[in-house]
C-alpha positions as CSV (number, residue, x, y, z in Angstrom):
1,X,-29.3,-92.0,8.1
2,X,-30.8,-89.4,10.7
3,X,-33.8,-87.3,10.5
4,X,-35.1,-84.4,12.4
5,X,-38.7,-83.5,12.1
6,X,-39.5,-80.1,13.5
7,X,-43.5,-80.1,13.7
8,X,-45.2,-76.2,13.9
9,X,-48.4,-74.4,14.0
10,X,-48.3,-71.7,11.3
11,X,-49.5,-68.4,11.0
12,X,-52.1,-68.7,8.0
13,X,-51.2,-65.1,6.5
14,X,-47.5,-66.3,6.9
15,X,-47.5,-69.9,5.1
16,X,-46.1,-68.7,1.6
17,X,-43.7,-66.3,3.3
18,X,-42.4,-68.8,5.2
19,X,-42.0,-71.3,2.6
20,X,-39.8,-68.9,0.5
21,X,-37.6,-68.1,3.3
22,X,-37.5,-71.7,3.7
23,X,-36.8,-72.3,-0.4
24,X,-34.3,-69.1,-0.6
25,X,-32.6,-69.0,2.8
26,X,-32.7,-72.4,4.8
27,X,-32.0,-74.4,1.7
28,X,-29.3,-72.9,0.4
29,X,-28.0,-73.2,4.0
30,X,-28.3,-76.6,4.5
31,X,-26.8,-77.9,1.4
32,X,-23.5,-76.0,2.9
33,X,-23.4,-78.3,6.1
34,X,-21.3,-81.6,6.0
35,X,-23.4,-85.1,6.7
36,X,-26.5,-82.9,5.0
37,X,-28.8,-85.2,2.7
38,X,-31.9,-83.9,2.4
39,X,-34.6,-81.4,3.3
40,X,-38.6,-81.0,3.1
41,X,-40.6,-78.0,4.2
42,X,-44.3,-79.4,4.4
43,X,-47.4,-77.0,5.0
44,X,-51.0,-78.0,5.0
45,X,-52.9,-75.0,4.6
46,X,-56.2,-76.6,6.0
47,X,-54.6,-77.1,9.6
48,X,-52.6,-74.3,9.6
49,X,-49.8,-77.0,10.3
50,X,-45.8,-77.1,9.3
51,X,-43.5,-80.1,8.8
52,X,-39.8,-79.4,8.2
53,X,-37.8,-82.7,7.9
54,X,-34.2,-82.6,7.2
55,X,-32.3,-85.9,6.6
56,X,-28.3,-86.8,7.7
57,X,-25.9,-88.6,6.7
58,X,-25.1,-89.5,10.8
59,X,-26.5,-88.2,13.9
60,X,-23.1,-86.8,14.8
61,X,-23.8,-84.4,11.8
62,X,-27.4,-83.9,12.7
63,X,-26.2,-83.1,16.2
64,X,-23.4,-80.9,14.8
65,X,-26.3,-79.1,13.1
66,X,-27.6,-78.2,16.2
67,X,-24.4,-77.3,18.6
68,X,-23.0,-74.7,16.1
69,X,-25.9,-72.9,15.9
70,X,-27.8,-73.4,12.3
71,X,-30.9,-75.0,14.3
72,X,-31.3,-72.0,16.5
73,X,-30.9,-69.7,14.0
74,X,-33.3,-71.0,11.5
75,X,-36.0,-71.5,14.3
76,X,-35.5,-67.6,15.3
77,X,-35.3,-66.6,11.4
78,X,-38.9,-68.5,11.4
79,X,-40.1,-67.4,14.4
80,X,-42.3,-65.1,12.8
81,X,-44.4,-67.4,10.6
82,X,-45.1,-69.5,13.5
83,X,-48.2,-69.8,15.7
84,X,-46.8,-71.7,18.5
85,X,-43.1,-73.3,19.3
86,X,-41.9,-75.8,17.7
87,X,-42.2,-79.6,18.6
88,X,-38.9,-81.1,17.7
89,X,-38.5,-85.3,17.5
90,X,-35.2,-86.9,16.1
91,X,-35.6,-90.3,14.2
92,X,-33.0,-93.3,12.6
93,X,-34.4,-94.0,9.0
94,X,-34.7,-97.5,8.3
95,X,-36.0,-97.7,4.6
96,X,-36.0,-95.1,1.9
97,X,-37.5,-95.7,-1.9
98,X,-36.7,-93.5,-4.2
């Protein structure tokens, strides 16, 4: 499995508008995309800071994620809640617990 953790300054006025854009719009999204596993949007509304971590079945679908578009177009959606640009890392996950 693949993850892609997008890190973010946030807007402080913006937090809970972004995280129902997230909820309503990005979600619905992502569940629509093949290799898609999983998705957390994480705010901490002390730092002002924004963790969205989405989780693939492969990194050719996490990639594929990316090259048609749906990346882009979430970031630009978001654009507005955000402080800063985004800091965008790509990792293999080794264990999960559920």
């Amino acid at each position: 499995m693949y993850a892609r953790v997008i890190q973010v300054a946030m807007k402080p006025e913006g937090i809970e508008e972004a995280i129902a854009y997230f909820r309503d719009s990005v979600g619905p999204a992502l569940k629509e995309l093949d290799g898609f596993k999983n998705s957390r949007f994480l705010t901490n509304p002390d730092t002002n800071k924004g963790l969205m971590v989405t989780l693939w079945e492969s990194e050719a679908h996490r990639q594929g994620a990316e090259t048609n578009g749906f990346l882009s177009d979430v970031l630009k959606g978001m654009a507005g809640y955000f402080a800063g640009p985004p800091t965008i890392d790509y990792y293999e996950v080794n264990v999960q617990v559920a």
